[in-house]
Biopython code that builds the backbone (N, CA, C, O; Angstrom):
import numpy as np
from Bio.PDB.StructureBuilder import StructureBuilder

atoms = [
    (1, "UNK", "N", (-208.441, -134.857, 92.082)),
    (1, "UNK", "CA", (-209.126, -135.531, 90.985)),
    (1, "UNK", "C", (-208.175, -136.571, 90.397)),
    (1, "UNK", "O", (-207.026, -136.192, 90.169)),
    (2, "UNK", "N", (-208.422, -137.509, 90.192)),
    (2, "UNK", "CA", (-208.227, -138.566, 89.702)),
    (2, "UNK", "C", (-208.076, -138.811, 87.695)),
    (2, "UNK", "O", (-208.642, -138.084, 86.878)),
    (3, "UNK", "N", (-207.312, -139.822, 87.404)),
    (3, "UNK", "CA", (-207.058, -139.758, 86.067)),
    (3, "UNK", "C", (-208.070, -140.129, 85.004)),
    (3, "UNK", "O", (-208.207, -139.931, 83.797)),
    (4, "UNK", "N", (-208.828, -140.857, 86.132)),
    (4, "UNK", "CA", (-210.055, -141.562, 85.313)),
    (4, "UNK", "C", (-210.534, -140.470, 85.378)),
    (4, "UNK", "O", (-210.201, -139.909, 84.333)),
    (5, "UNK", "N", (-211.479, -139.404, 86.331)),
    (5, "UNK", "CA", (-212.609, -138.320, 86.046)),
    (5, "UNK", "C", (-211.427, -137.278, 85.144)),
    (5, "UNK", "O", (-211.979, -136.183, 85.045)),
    (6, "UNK", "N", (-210.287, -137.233, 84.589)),
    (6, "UNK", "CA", (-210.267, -136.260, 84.005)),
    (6, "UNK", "C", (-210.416, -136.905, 82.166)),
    (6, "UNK", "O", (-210.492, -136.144, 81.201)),
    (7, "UNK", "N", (-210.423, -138.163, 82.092)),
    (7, "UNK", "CA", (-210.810, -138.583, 80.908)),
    (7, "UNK", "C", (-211.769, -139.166, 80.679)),
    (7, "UNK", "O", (-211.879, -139.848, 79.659)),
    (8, "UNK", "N", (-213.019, -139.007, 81.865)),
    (8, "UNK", "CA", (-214.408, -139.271, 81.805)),
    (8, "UNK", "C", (-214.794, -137.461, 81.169)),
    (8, "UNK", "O", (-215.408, -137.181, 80.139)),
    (9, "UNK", "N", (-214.428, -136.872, 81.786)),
    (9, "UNK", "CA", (-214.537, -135.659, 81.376)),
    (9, "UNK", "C", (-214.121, -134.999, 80.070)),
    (9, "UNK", "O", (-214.694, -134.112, 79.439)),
    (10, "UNK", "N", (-212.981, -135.646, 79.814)),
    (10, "UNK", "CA", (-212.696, -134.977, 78.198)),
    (10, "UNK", "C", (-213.554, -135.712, 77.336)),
    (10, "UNK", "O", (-213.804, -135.121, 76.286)),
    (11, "UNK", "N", (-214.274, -137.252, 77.529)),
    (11, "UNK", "CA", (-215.248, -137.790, 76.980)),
    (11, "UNK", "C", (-216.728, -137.116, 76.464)),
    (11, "UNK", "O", (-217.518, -136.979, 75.530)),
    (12, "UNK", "N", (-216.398, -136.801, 77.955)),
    (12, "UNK", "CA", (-218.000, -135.519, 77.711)),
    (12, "UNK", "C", (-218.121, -134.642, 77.215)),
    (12, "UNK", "O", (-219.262, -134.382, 76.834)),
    (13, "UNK", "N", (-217.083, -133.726, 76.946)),
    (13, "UNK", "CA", (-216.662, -132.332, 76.328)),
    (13, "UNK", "C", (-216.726, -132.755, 75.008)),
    (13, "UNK", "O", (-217.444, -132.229, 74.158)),
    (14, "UNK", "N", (-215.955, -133.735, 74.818)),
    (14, "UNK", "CA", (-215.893, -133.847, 73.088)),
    (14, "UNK", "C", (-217.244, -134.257, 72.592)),
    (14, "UNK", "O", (-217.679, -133.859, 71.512)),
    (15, "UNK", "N", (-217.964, -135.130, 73.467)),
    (15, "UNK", "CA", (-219.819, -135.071, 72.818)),
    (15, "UNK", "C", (-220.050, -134.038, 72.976)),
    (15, "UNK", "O", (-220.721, -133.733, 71.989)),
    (16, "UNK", "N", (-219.944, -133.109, 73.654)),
    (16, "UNK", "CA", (-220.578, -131.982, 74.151)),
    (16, "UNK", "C", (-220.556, -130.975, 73.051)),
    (16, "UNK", "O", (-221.347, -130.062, 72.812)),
    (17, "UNK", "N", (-219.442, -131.360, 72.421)),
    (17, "UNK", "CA", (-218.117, -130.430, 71.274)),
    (17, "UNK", "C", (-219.516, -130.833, 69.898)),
    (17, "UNK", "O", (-220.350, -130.014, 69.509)),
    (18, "UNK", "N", (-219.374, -132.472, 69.355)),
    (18, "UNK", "CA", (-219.835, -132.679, 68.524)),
    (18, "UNK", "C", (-221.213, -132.580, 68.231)),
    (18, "UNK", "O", (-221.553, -132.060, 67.169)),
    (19, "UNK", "N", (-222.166, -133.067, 69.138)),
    (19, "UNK", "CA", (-223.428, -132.779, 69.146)),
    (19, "UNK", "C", (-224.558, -131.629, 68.247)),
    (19, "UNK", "O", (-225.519, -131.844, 67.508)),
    (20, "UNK", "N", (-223.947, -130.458, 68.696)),
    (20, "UNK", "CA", (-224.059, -129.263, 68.411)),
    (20, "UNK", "C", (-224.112, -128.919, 66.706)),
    (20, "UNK", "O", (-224.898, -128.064, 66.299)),
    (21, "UNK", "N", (-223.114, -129.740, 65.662)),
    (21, "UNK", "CA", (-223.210, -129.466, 64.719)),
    (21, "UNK", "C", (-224.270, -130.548, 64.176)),
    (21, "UNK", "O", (-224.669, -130.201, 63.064)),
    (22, "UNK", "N", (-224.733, -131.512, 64.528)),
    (22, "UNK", "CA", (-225.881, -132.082, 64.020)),
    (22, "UNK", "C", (-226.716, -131.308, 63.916)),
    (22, "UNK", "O", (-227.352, -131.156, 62.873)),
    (23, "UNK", "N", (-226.988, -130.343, 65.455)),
    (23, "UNK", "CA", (-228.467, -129.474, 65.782)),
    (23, "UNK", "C", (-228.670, -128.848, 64.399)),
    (23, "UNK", "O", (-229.514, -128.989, 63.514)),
    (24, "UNK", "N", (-227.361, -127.957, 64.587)),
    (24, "UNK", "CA", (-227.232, -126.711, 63.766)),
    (24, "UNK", "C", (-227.382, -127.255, 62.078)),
    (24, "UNK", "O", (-227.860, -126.402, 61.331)),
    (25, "UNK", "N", (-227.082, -128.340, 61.557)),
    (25, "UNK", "CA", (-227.568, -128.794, 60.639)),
    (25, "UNK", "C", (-229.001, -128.997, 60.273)),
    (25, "UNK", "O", (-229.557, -128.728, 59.208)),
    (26, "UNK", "N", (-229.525, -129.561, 61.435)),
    (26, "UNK", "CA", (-230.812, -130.104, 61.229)),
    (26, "UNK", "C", (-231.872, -128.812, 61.043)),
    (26, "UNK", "O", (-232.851, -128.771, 60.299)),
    (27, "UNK", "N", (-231.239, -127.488, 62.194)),
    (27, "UNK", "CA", (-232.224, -126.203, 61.965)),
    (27, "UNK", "C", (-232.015, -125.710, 60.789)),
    (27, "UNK", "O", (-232.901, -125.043, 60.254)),
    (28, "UNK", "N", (-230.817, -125.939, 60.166)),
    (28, "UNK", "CA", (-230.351, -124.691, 58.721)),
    (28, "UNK", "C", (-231.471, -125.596, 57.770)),
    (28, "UNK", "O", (-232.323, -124.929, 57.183)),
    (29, "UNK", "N", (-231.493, -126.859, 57.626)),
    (29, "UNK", "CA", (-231.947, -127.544, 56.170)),
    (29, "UNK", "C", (-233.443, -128.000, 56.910)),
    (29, "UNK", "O", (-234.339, -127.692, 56.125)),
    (30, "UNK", "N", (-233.883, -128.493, 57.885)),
    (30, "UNK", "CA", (-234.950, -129.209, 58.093)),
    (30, "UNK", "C", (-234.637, -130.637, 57.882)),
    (30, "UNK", "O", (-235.324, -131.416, 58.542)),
    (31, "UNK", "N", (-233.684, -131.176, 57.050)),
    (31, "UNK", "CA", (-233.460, -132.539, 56.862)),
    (31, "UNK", "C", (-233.118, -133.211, 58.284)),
    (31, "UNK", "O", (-232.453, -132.643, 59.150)),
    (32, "UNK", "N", (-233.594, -134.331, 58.387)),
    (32, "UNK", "CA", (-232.927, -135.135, 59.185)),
    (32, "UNK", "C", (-232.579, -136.646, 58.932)),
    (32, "UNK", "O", (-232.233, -137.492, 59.756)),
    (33, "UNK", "N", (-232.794, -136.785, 57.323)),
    (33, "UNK", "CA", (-232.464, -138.287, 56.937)),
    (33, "UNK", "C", (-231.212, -138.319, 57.594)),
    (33, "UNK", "O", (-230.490, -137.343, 57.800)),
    (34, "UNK", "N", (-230.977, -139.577, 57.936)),
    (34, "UNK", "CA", (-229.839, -140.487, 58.483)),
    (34, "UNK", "C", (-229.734, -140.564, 59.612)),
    (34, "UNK", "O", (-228.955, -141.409, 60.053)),
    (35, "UNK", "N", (-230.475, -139.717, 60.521)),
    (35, "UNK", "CA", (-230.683, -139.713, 61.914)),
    (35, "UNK", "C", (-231.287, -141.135, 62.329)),
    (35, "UNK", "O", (-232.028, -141.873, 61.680)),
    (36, "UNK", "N", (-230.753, -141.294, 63.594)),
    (36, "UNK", "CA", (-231.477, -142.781, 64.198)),
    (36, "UNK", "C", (-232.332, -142.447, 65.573)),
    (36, "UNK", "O", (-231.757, -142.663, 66.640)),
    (37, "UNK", "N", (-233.260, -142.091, 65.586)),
    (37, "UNK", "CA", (-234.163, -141.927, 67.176)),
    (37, "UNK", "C", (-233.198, -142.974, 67.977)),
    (37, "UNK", "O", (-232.194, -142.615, 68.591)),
    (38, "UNK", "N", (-233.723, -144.522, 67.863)),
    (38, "UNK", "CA", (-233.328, -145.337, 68.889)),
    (38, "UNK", "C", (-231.801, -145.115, 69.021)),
    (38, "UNK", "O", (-231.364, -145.330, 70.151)),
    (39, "UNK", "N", (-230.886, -144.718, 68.066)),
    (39, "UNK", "CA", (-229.456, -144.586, 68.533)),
    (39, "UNK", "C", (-229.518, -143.645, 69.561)),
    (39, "UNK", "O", (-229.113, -144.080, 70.639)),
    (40, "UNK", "N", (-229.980, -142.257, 69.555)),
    (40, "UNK", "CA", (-230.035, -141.231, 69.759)),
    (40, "UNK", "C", (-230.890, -141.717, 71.480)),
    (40, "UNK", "O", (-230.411, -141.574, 72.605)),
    (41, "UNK", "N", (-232.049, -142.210, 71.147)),
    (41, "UNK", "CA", (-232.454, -142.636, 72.940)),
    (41, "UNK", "C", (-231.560, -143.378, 73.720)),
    (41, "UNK", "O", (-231.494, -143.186, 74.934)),
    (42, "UNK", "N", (-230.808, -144.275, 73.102)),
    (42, "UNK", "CA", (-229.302, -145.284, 74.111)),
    (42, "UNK", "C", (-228.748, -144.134, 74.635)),
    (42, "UNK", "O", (-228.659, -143.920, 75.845)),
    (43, "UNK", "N", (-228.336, -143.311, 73.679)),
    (43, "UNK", "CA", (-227.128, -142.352, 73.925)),
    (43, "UNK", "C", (-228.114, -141.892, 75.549)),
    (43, "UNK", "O", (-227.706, -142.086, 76.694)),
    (44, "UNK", "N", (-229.574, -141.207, 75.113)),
    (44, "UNK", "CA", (-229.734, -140.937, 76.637)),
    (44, "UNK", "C", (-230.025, -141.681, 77.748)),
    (44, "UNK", "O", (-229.977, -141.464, 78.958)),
    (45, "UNK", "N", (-230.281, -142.442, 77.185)),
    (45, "UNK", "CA", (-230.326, -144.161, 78.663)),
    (45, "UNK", "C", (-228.766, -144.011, 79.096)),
    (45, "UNK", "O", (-228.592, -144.201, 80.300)),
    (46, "UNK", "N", (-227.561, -143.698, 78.323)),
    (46, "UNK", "CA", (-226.577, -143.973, 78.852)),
    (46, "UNK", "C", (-226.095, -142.927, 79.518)),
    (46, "UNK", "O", (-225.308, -143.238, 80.412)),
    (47, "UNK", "N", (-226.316, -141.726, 79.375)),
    (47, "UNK", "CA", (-226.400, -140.828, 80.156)),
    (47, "UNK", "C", (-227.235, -140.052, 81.427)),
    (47, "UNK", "O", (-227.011, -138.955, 81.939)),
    (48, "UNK", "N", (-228.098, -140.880, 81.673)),
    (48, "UNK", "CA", (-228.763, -141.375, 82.720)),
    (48, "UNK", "C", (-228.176, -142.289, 83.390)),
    (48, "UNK", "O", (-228.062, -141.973, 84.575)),
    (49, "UNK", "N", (-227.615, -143.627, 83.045)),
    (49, "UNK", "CA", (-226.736, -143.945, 83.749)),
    (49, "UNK", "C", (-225.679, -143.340, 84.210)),
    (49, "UNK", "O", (-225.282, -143.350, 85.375)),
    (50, "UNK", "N", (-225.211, -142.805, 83.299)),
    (50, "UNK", "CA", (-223.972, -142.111, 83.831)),
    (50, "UNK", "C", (-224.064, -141.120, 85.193)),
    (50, "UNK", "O", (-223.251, -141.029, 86.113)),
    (51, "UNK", "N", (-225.508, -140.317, 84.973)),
    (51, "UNK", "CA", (-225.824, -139.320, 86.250)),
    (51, "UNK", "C", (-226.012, -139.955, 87.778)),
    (51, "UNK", "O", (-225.707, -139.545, 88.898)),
    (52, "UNK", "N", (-226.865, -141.529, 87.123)),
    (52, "UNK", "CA", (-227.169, -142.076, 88.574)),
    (52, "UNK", "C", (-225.781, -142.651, 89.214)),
    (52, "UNK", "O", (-225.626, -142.790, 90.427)),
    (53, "UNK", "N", (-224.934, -142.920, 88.371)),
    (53, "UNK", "CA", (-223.771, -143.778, 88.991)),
    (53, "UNK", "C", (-222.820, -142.315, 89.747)),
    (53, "UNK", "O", (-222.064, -142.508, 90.700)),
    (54, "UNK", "N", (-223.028, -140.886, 89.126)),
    (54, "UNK", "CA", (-222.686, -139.693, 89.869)),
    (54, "UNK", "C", (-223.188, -139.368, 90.873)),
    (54, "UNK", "O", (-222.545, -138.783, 91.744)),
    (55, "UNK", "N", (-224.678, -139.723, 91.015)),
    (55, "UNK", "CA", (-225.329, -139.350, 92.334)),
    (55, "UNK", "C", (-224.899, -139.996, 93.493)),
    (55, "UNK", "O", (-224.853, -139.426, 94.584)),
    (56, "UNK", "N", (-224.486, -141.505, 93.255)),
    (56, "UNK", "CA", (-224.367, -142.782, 93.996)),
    (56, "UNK", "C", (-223.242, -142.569, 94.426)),
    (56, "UNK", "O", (-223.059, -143.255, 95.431)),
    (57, "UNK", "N", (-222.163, -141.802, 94.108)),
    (57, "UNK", "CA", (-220.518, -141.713, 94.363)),
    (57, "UNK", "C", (-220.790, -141.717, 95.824)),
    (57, "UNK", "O", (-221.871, -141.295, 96.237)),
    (58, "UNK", "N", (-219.788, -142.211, 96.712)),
    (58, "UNK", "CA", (-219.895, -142.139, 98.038)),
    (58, "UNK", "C", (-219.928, -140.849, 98.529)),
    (58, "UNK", "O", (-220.460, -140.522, 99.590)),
    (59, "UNK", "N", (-219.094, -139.775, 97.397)),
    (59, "UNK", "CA", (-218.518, -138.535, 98.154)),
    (59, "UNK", "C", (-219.684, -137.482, 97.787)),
    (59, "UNK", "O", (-219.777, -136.307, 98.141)),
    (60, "UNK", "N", (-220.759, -138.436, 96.772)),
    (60, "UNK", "CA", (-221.593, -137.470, 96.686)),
    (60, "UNK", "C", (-221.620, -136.568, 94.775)),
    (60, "UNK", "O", (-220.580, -136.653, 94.122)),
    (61, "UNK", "N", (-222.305, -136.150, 94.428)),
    (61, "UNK", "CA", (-222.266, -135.745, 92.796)),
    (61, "UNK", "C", (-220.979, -134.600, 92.718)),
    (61, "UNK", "O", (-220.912, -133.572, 93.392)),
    (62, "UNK", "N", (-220.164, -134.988, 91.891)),
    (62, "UNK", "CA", (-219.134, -133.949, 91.484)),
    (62, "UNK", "C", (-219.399, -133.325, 90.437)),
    (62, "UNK", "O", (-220.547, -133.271, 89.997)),
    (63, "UNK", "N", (-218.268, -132.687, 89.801)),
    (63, "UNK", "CA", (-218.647, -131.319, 89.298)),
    (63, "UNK", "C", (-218.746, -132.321, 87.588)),
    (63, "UNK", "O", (-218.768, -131.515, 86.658)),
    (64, "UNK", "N", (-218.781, -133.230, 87.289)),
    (64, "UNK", "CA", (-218.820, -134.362, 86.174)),
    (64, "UNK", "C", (-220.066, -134.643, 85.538)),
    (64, "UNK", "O", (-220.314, -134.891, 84.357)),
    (65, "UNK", "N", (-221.274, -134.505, 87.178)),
    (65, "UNK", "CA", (-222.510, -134.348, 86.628)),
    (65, "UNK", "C", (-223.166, -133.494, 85.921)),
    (65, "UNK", "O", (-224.077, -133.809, 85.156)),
    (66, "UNK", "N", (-222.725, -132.241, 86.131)),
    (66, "UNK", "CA", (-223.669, -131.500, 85.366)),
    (66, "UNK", "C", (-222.966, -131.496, 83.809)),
    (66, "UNK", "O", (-223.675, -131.049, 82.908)),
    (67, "UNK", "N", (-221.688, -131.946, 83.484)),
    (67, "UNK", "CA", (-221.628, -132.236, 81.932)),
    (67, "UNK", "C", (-222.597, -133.451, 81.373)),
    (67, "UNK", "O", (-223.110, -133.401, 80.255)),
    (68, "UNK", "N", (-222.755, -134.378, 82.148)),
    (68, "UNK", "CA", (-223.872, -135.295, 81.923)),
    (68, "UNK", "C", (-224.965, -134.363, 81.483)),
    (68, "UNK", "O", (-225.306, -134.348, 80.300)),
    (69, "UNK", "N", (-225.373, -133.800, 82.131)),
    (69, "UNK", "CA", (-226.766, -132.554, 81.856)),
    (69, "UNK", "C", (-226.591, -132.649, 80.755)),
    (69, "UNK", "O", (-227.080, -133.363, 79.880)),
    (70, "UNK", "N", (-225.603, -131.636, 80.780)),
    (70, "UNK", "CA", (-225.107, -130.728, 79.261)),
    (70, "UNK", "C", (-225.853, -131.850, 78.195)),
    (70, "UNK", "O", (-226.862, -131.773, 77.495)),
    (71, "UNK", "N", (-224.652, -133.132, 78.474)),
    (71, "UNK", "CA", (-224.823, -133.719, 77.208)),
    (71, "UNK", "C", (-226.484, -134.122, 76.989)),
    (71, "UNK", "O", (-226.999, -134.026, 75.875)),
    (72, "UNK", "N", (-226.997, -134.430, 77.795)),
    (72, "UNK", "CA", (-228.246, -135.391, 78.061)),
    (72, "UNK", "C", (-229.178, -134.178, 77.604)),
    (72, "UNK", "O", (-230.168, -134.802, 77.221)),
    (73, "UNK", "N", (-229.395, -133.175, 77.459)),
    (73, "UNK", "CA", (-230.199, -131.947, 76.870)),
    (73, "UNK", "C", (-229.574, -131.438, 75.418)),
    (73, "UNK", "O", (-230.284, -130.721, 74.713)),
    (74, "UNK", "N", (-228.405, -131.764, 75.027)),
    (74, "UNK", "CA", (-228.219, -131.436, 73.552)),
    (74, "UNK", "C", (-228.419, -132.432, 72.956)),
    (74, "UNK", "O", (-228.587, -132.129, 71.775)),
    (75, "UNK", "N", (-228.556, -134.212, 73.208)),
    (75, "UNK", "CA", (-228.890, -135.057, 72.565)),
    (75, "UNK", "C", (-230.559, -134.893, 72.825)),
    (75, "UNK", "O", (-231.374, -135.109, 71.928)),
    (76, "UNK", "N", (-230.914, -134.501, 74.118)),
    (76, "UNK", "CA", (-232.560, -134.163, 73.624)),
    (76, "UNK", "C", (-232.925, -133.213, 72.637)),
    (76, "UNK", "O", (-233.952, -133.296, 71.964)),
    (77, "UNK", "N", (-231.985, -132.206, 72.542)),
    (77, "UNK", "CA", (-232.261, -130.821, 71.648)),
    (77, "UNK", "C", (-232.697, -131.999, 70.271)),
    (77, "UNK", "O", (-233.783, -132.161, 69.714)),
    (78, "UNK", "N", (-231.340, -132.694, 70.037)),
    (78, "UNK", "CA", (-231.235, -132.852, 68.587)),
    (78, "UNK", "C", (-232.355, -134.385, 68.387)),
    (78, "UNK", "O", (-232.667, -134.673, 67.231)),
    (79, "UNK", "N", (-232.904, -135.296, 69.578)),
    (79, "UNK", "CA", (-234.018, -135.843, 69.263)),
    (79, "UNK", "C", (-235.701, -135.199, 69.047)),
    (79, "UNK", "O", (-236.556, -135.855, 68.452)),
    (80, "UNK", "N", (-235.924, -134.067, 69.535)),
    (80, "UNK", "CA", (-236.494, -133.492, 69.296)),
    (80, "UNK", "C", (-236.990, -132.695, 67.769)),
    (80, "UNK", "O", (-238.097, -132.634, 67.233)),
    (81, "UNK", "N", (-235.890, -132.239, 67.437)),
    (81, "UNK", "CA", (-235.334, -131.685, 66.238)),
    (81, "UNK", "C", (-235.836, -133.169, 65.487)),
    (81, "UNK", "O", (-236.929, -133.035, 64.937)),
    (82, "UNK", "N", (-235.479, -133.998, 65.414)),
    (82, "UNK", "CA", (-235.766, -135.037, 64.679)),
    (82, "UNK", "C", (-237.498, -135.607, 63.966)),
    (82, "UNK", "O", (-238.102, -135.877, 62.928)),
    (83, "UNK", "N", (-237.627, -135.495, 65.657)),
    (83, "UNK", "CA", (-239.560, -135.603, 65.165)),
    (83, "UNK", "C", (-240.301, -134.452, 65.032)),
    (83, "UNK", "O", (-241.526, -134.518, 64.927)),
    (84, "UNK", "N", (-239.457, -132.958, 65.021)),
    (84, "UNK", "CA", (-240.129, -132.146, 63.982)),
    (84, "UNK", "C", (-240.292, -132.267, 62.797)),
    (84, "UNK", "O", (-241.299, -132.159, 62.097)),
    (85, "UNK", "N", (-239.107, -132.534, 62.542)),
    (85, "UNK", "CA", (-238.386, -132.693, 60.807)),
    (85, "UNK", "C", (-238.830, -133.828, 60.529)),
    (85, "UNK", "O", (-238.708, -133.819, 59.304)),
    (86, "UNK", "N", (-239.289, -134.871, 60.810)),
    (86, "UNK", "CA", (-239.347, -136.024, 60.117)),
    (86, "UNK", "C", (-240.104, -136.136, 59.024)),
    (86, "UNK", "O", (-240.142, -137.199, 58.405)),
]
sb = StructureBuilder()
sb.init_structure("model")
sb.init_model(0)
sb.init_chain("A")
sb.init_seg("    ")
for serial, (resi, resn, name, xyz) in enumerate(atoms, 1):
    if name == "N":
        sb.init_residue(resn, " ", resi, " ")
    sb.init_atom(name, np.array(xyz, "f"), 0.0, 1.0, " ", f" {name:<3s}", serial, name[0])
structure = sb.get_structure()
């Protein structure tokens, strides 16, 4: 592994890290003022990119993609969460 996938990877972990306390905010209160949908949809356009440019690797999807997942389903958790609460 290479220096770049190990700080593409600590990239992901730390969204992966932060994410989570939005959720958990948004379930304790119901609030979701200050939230941005369209910020929140880039974030998953860009993580869609990120998966297809993993699929495309010559060597084939490494173990990088499925933190893409990760992230790309806790930013859905917490867009979801959003247009309950709104």
């Amino acid at each position: 592994m290479n220096l770049n996938g190990i700080f593409e990877a600590l990239m992901l972990i730390a969204f992966a890290a932060s994410w989570p306390f939005s959720i958990i905010k948004a379930l304790r209160t119901h609030v979701v003022a200050g939230k941005s949908p369209l910020f929140m949809i880039i974030i998953e356009i860009g993580y869609i990119c990120g998966m297809l440019f993993n699929i495309t690797l010559p060597a084939g999807p490494n173990w990088r993609f499925g933190l893409y997942v990760l992230n790309f389903c806790i930013v859905g958790t917490d867009l979801c969460l959003y247009y309950r609460y709104r």
